[in-house]
C-alpha positions as a Python dict, from the first residue, in 0.01 Angstrom:
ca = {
    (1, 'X'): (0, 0, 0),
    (2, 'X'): (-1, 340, 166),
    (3, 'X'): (126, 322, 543),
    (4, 'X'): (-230, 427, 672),
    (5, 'X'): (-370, 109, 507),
    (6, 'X'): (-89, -97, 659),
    (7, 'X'): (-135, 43, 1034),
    (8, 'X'): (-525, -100, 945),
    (9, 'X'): (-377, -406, 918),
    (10, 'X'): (-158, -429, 1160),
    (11, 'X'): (-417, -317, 1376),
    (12, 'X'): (-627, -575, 1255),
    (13, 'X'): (-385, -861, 1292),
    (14, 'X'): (-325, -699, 1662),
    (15, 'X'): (-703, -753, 1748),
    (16, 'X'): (-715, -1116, 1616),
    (17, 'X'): (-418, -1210, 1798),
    (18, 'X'): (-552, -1071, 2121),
    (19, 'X'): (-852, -1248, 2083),
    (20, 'X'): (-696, -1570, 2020),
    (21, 'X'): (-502, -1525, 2289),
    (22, 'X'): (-778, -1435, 2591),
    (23, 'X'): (-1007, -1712, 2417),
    (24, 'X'): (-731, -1986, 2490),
    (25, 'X'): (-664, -1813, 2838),
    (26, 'X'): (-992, -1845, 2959),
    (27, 'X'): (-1103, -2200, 2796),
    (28, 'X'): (-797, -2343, 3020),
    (29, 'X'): (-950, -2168, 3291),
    (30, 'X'): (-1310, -2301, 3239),
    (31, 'X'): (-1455, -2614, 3406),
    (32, 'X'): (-1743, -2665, 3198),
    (33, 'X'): (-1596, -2831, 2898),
    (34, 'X'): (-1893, -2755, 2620),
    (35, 'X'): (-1801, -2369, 2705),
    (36, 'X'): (-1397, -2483, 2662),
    (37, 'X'): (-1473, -2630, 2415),
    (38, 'X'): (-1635, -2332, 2237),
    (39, 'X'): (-1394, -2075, 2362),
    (40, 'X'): (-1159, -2358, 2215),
    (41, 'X'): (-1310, -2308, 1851),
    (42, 'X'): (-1324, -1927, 1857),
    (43, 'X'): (-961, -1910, 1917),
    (44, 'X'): (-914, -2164, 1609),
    (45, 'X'): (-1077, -1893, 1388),
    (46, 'X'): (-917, -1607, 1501),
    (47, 'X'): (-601, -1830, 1403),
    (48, 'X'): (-742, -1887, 1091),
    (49, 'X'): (-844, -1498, 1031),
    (50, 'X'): (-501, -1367, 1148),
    (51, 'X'): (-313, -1624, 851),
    (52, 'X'): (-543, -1522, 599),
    (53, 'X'): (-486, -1166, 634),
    (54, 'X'): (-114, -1230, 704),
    (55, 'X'): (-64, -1484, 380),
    (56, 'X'): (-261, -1146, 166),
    (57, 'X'): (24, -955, 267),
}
């Protein structure tokens, strides 16, 4: 793997995490529990996205 393609990952693994991260932030934030609740679930696939790409490497 050339070290452009691995800054693309990293980069990539970066954005998940992020996303993950302000997805949990704001659910715990959120009164209205169906939007939680979603929020909730788009932070579980991020999670999910960022080991997948991780276990490749």
């Amino acid at each position: 793997m050339s070290p452009k393609e691995l800054l693309y990952i990293e980069d990539a693994l970066g954005h998940t995490k992020q996303i993950k991260t302000v997805c949990t932030d704001f659910a715990g934030q959120l009164g209205d529990t169906e939007l939680s609740n979603f929020l909730q679930s788009i932070a579980q696939k991020q999670q999910q996205t960022f080991d997948r790409i991780y276990n490749l490497l």
